[in-house]
MIKESE-994110 format. One record per residue (C-alpha): residue number from 0; residue in one letter; x, y, z. Coordinates in Angstrom, 1 decimal. Layout:
% residues N
+-----+------+--------+--------+--------+
|  nr | rest |     xx |     yy |     zz |
+-----+------+--------+--------+--------+
| NUM |    a |      X |      Y |      Z |
...
+-----+------+--------+--------+--------+
//
This chain:
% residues 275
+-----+------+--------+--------+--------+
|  nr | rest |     xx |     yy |     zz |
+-----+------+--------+--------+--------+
|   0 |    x |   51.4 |   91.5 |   73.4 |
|   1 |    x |   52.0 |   93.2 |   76.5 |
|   2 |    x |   52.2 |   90.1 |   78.5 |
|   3 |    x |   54.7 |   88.8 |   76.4 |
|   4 |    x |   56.9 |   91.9 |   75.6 |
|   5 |    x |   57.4 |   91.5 |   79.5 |
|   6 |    x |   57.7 |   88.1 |   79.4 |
|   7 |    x |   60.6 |   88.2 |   77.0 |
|   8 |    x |   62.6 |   91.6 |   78.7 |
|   9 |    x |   62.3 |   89.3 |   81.9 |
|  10 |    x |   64.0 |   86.5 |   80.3 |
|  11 |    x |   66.4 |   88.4 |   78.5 |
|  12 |    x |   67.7 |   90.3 |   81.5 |
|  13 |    x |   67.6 |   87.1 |   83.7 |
|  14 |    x |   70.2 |   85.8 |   81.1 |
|  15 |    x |   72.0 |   88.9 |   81.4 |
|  16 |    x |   72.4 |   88.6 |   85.3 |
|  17 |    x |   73.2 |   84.6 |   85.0 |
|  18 |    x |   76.2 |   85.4 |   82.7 |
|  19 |    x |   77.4 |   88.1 |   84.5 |
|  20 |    x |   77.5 |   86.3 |   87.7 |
|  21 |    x |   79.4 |   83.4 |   85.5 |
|  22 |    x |   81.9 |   86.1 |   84.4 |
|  23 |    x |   82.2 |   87.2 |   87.4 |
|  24 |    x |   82.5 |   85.0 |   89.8 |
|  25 |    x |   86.1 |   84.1 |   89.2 |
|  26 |    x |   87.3 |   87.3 |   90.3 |
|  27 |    x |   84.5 |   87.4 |   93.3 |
|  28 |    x |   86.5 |   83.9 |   94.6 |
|  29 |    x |   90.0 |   85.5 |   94.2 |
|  30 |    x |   88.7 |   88.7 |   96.3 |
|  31 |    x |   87.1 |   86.6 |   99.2 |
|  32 |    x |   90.2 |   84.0 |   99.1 |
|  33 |    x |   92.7 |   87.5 |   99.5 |
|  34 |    x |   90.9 |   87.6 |  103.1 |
|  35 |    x |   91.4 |   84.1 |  104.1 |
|  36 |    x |   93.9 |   82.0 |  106.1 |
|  37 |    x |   95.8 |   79.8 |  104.5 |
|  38 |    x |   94.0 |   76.8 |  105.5 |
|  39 |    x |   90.8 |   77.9 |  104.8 |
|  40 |    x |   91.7 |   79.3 |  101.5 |
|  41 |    x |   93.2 |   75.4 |  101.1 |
|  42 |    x |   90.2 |   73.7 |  103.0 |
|  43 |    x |   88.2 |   71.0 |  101.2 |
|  44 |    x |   85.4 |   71.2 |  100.9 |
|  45 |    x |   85.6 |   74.6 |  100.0 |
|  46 |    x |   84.9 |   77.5 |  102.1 |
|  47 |    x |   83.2 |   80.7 |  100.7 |
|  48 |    x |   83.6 |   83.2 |  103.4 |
|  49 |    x |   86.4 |   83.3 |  105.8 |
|  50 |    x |   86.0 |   83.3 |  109.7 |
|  51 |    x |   88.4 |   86.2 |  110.5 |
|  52 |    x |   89.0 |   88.5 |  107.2 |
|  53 |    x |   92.7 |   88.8 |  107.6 |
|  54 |    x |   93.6 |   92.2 |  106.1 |
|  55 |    x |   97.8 |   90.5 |  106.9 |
|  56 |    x |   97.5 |   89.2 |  104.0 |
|  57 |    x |   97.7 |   92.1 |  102.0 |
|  58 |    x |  100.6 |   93.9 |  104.0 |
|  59 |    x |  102.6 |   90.5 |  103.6 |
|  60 |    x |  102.9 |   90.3 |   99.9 |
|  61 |    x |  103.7 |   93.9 |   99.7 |
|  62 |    x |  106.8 |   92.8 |  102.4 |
|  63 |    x |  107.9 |   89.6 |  100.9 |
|  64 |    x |  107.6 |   90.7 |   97.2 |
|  65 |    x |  108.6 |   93.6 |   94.8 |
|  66 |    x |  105.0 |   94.3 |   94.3 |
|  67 |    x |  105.0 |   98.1 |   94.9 |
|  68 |    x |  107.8 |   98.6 |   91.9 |
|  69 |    x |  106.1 |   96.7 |   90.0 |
|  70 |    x |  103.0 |   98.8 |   90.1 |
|  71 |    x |  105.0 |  101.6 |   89.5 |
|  72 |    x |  106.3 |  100.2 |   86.8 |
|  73 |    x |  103.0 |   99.6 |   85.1 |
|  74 |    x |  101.5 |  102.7 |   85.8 |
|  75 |    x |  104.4 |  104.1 |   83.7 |
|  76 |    x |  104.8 |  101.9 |   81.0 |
|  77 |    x |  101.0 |  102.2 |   80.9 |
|  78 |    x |  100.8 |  106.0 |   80.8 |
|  79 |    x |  103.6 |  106.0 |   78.1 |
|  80 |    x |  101.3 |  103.5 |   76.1 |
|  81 |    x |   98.5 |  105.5 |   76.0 |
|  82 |    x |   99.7 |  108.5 |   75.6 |
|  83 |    x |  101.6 |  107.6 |   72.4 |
|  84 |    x |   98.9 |  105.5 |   71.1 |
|  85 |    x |   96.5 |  108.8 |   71.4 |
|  86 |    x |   99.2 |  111.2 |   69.5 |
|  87 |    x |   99.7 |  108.6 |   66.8 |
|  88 |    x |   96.2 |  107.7 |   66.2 |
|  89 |    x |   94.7 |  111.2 |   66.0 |
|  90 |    x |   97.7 |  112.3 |   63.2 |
|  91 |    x |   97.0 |  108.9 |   61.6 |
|  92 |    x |   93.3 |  109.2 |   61.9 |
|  93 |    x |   93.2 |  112.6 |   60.5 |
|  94 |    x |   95.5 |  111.9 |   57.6 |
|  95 |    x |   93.4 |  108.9 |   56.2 |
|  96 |    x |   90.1 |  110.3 |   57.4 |
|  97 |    x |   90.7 |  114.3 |   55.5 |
|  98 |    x |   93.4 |  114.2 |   53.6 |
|  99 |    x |   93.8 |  113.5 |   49.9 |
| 100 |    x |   97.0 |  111.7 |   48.7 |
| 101 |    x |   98.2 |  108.9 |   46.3 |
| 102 |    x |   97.5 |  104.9 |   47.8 |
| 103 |    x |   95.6 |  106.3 |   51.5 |
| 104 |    x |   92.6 |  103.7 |   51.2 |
| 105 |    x |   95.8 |  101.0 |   50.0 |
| 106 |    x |   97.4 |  102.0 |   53.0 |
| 107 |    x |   94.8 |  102.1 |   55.2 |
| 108 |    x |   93.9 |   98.3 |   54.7 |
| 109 |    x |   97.4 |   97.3 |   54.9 |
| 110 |    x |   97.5 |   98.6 |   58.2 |
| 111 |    x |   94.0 |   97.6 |   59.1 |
| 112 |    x |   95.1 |   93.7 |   57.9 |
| 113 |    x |   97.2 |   94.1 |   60.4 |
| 114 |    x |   94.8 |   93.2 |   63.6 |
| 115 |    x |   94.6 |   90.0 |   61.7 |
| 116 |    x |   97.7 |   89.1 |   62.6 |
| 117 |    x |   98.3 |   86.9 |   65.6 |
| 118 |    x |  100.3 |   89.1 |   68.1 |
| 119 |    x |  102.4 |   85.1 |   68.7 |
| 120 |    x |  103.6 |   86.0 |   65.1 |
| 121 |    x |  104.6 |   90.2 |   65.7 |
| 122 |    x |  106.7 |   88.7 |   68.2 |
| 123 |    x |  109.4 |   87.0 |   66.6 |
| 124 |    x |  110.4 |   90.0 |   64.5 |
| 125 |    x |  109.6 |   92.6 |   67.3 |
| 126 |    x |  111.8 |   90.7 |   69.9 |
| 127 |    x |  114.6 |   90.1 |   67.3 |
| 128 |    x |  114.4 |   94.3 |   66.3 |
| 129 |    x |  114.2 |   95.0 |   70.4 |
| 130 |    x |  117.5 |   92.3 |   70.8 |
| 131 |    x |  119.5 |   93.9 |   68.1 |
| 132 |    x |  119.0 |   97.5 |   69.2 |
| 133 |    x |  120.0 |   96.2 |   72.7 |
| 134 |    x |  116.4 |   96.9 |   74.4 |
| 135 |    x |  115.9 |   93.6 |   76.0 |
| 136 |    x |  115.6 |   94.5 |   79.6 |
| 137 |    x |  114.8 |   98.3 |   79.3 |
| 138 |    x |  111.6 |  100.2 |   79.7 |
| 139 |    x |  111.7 |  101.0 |   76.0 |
| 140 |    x |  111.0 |   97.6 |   74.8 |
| 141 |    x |  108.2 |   97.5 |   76.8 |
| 142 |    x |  106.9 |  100.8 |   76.0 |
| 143 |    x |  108.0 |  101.7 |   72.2 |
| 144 |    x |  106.2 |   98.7 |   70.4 |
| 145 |    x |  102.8 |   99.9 |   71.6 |
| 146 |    x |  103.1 |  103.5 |   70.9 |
| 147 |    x |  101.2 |  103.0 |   67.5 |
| 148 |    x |   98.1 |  100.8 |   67.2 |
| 149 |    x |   95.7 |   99.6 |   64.2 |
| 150 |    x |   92.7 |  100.0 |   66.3 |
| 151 |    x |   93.5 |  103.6 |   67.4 |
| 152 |    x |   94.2 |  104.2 |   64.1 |
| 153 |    x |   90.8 |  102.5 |   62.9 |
| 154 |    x |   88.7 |  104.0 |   65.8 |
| 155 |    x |   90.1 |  107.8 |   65.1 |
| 156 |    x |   89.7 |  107.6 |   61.5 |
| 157 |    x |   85.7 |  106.0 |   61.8 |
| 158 |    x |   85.1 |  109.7 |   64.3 |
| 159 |    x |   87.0 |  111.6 |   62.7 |
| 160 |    x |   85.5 |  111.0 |   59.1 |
| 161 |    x |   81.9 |  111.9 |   61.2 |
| 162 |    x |   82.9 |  115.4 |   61.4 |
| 163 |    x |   81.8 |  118.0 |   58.2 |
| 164 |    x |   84.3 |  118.1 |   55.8 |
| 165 |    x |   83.3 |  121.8 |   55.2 |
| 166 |    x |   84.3 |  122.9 |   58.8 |
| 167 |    x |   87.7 |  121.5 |   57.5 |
| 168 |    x |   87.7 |  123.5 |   53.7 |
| 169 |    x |   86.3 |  127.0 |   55.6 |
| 170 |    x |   89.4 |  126.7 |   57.7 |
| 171 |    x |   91.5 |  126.1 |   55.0 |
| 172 |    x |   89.7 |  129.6 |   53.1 |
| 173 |    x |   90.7 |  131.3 |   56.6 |
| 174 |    x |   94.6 |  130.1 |   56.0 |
| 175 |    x |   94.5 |  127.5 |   59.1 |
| 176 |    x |   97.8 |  124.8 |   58.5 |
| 177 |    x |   97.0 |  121.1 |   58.3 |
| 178 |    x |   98.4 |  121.5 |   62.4 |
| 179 |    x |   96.3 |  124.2 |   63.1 |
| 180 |    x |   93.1 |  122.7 |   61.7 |
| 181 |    x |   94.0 |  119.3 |   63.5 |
| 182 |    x |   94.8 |  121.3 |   66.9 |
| 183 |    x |   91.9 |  124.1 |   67.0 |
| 184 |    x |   89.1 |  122.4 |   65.5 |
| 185 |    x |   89.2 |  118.4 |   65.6 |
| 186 |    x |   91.0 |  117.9 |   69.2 |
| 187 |    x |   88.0 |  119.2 |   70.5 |
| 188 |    x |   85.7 |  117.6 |   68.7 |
| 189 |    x |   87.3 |  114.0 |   69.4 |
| 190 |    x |   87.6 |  114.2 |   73.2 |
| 191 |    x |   85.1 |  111.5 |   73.5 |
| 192 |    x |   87.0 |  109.3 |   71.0 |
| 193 |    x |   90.1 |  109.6 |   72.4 |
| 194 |    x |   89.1 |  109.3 |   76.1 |
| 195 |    x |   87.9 |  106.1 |   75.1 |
| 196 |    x |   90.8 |  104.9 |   73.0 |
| 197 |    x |   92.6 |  105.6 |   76.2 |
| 198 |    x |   90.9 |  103.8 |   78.4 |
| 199 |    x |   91.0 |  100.6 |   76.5 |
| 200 |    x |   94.6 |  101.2 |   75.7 |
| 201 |    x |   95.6 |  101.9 |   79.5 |
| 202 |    x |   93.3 |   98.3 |   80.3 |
| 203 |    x |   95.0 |   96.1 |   77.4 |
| 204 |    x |   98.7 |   97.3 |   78.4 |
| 205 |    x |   98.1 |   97.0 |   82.0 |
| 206 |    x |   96.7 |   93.1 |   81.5 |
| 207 |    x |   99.4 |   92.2 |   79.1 |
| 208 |    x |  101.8 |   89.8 |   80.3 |
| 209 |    x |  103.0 |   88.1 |   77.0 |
| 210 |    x |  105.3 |   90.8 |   75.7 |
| 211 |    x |  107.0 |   91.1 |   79.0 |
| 212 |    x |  107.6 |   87.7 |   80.0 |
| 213 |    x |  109.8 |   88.1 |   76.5 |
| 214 |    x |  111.8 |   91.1 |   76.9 |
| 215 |    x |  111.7 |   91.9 |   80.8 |
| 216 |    x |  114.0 |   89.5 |   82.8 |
| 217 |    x |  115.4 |   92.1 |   85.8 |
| 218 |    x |  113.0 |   92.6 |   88.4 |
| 219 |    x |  113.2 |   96.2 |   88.5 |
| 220 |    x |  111.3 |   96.7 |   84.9 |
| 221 |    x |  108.9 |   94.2 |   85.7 |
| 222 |    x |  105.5 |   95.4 |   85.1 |
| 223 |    x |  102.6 |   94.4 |   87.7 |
| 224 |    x |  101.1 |   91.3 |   85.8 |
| 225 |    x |  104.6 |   89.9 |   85.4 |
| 226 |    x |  105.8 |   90.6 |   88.7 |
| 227 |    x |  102.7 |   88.2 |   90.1 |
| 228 |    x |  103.2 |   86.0 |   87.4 |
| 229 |    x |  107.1 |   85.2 |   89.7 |
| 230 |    x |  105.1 |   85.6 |   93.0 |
| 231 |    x |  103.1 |   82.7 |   91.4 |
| 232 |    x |  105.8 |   80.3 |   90.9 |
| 233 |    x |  107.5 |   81.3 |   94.5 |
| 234 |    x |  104.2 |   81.8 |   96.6 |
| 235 |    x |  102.2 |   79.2 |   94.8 |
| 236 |    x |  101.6 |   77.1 |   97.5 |
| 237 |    x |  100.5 |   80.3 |   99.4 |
| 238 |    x |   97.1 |   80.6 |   98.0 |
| 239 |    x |   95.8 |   83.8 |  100.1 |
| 240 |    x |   98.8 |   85.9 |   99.6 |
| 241 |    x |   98.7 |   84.9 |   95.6 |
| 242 |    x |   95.2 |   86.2 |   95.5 |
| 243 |    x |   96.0 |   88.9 |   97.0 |
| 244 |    x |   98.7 |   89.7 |   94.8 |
| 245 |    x |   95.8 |   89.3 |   92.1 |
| 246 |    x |   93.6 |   91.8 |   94.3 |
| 247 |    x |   95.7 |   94.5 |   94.1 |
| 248 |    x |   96.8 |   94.3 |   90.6 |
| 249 |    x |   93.8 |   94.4 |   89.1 |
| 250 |    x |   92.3 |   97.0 |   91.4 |
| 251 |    x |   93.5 |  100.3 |   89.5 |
| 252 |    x |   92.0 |   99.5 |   86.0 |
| 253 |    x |   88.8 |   98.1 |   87.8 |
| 254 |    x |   88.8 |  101.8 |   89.6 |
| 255 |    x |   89.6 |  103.6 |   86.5 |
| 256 |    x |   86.8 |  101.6 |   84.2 |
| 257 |    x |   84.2 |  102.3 |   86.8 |
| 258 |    x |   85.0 |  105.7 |   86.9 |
| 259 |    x |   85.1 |  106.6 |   83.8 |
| 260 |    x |   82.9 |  104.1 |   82.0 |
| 261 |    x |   80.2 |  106.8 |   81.0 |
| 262 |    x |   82.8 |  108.6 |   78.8 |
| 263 |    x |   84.1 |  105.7 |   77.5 |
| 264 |    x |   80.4 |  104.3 |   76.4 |
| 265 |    x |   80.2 |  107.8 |   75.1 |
| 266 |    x |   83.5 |  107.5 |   73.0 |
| 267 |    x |   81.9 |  104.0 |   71.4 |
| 268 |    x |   78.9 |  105.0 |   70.7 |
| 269 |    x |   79.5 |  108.6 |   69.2 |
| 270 |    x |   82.1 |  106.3 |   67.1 |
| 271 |    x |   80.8 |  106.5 |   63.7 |
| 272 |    x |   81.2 |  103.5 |   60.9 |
| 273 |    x |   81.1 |  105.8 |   58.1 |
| 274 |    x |   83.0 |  103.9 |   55.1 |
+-----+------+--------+--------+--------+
//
């Protein structure tokens, strides 16, 4: 029994390592190419390591393009994300998880059906609303459609409905407002939660490049995935300096996941699925 419990945690974590090379080997490629030449990052048969590791490559796209905006740009359409996304989803998630009023669980589903929905579909309404208000190139129509989110909503509500409703009625005894209750005795209890909700919201609005390719056309709002998707169509045929590009956009959520992937594991796990 021995013999094959080993056996099997071998096998198992062999698998593990083979797909996580698979998954990862695309970005591995895109890292090593950023240090190539041109013609070896063009050579066929291909070539896995360069012979110099030109570090030029990196300074170049940050001369020829409007890279370094573009970070900027995502860094605070990013922050503005998540930090809206966190407010919203701890008042939501407190409302449907401890509160008691007419059509909450109704409500709740609605919104919850919601993540159902293909995103392609939001958009047609979403950009027509942005275009009407006159948002289309303007950091609020990349910032205000994500400041409320289903899944924040969902994930608050499952933690929040993990905590003792009786800490929540003794504090109502004492006199504590809905507010009061929501800011002394659940924020701190949900620090997990929402460090986690954060993290993932940071990561998704950092990668998306769908909703901006619709209402960001001036370069000076584009955010950093957009900004290489144009370096794309002019440097295409300059492979190293498009991978790059590539490097150094994905660099500050790969940073920010490694660091603070403990708490975030943390935040899932402590997640509860009460009904």
């Amino acid at each position: 029994m021995r013999v094959r419990r080993i056996f099997v945690d071998t096998a198992v974590s062999f698998f593990i390592l083979v797909g996580a090379f698979v998954m990862a080997s695309p970005l591995l490629w895109m890292v090593i190419t950023a240090f190539k030449s041109q013609e070896e990052a063009r050579a066929i048969p291909l070539k896995l390591f360069p012979t110099v590791w030109r570090w030029q490559n990196f300074v170049e796209i940050w001369q020829v393009t409007p890279l370094g905006r573009a970070l900027l740009n995502s860094f605070f359409i990013g922050g503005c994300v998540t930090a809206g996304v966190i407010i919203t989803s701890t008042i939501s998630g407190y409302a449907f998880a401890k509160l008691r009023f007419p059509g909450r669980d109704i409500l709740f589903m609605v919104i919850l059906s919601t993540m159902m929905v293909p995103f392609f579909l939001q958009a047609i309404p979403l950009f027509v609303i942005m275009a009407r208000l006159g948002w289309i190139n303007s950091y609020q129509a990349l910032i205000v459609p994500g400041l409320c989110s289903a899944f924040g909503i969902f994930v608050m509500r499952q933690f929040m409905l993990t905590i003792p409703t009786d800490l929540i009625d003794a504090a109502r005894i004492d006199g504590c407002s809905e507010f009061g209750i929501l800011w002394r005795i659940m924020l701190p209890l949900i620090k997990s939660a929402a460090a986690a909700l954060g993290i993932f919201t940071f990561v998704f609005s950092w990668q998306d490049l769908f909703w901006p390719l619709l209402v960001a056309k001036k370069p000076d709002y584009f955010p950093a995935q957009l900004a290489v998707y144009y370096i794309q169509g002019q440097y295409g045929d300059y492979t190293s300096l498009l991978m790059a590009a590539g490097t150094v956009t994905i660099l500050p959520s790969l940073i920010m996941f490694l660091i603070l992937q403990e708490r975030m594991v943390k935040g899932v796990a402590l997640t509860g699925l009460k009904g």
